[in-house]
C-alpha positions as CSV (number, residue, x, y, z in Angstrom):
1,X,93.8,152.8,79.7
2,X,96.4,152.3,77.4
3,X,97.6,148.3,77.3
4,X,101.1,147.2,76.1
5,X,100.2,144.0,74.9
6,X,97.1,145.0,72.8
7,X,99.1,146.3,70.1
8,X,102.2,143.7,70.4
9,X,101.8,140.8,67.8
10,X,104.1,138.5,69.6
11,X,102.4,138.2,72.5
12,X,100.2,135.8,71.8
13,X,102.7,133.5,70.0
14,X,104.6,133.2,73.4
15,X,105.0,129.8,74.5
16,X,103.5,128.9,78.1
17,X,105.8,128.6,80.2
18,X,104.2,126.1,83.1
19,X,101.9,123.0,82.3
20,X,98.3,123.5,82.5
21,X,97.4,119.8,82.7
22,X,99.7,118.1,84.6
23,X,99.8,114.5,84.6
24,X,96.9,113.0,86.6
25,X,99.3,109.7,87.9
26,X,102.1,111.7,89.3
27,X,99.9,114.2,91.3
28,X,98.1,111.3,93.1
29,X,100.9,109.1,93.3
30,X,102.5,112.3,95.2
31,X,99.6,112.9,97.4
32,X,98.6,109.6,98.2
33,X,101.0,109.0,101.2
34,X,99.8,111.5,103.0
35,X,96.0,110.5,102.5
36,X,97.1,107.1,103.8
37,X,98.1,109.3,106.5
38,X,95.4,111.6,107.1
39,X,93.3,108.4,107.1
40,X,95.5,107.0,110.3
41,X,95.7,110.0,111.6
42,X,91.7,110.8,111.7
43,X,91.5,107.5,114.1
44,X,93.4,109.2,116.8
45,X,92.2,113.4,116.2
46,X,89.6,113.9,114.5
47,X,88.3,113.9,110.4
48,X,88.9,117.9,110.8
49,X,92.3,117.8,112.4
50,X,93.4,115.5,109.8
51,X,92.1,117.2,106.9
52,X,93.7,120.4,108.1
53,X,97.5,118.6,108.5
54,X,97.5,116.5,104.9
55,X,95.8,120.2,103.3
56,X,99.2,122.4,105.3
57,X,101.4,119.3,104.1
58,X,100.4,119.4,100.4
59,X,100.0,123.4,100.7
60,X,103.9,123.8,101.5
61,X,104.7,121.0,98.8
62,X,103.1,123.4,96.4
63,X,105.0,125.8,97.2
64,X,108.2,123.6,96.8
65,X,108.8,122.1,100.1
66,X,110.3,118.4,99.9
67,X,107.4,116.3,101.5
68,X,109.6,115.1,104.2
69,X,110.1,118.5,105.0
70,X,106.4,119.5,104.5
71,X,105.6,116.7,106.6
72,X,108.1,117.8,109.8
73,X,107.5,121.6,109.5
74,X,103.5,120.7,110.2
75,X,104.0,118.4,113.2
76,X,106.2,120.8,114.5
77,X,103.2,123.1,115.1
78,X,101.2,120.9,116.6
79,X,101.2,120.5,120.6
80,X,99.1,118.4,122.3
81,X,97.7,116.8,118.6
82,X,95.8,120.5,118.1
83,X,97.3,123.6,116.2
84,X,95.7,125.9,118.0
85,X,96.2,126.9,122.0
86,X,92.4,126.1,123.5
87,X,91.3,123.9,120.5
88,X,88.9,121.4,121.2
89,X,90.1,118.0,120.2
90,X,87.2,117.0,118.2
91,X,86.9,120.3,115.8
């Protein structure tokens, strides 16, 4: 299979264009709200419940949702503290 870039001498010299080590501070200064609130949270649901809101809140900031945002658009699809019609409230 024939491959363009085999035979292209600047493709290697390309600069990268994202940051593969990001700075370790400003990713857990980011997150850490929202572990303080998966922590609070996990006293009223459950460990699971909050694990699965703070992972769909940081999952949407990935994908460049403002955390506010993030935050809202998850509650919003909660009812009754569980995501799921007939979910259990201790899964």
């Amino acid at each position: 299979m024939y491959n363009p870039y085999q035979y292209n001498p600047y493709h290697f010299n390309q600069t990268q264009q994202y940051n593969p080590n990001p700075n370790k501070h400003t990713v857990l200064r980011t997150v850490e709200p929202f572990v303080q609130y998966g922590l609070h949270e996990a006293k009223h649901t459950s460990y699971a419940h909050a694990l699965r809101e703070v992972a769909a809140i940081t999952y949407l900031m990935g994908m460049g949702y403002d955390p506010n945002m993030a935050h809202r658009i998850v509650e919003s699809w909660e009812i009754n503290e569980v995501f799921y019609p007939g979910q259990r409230f201790n899964s």
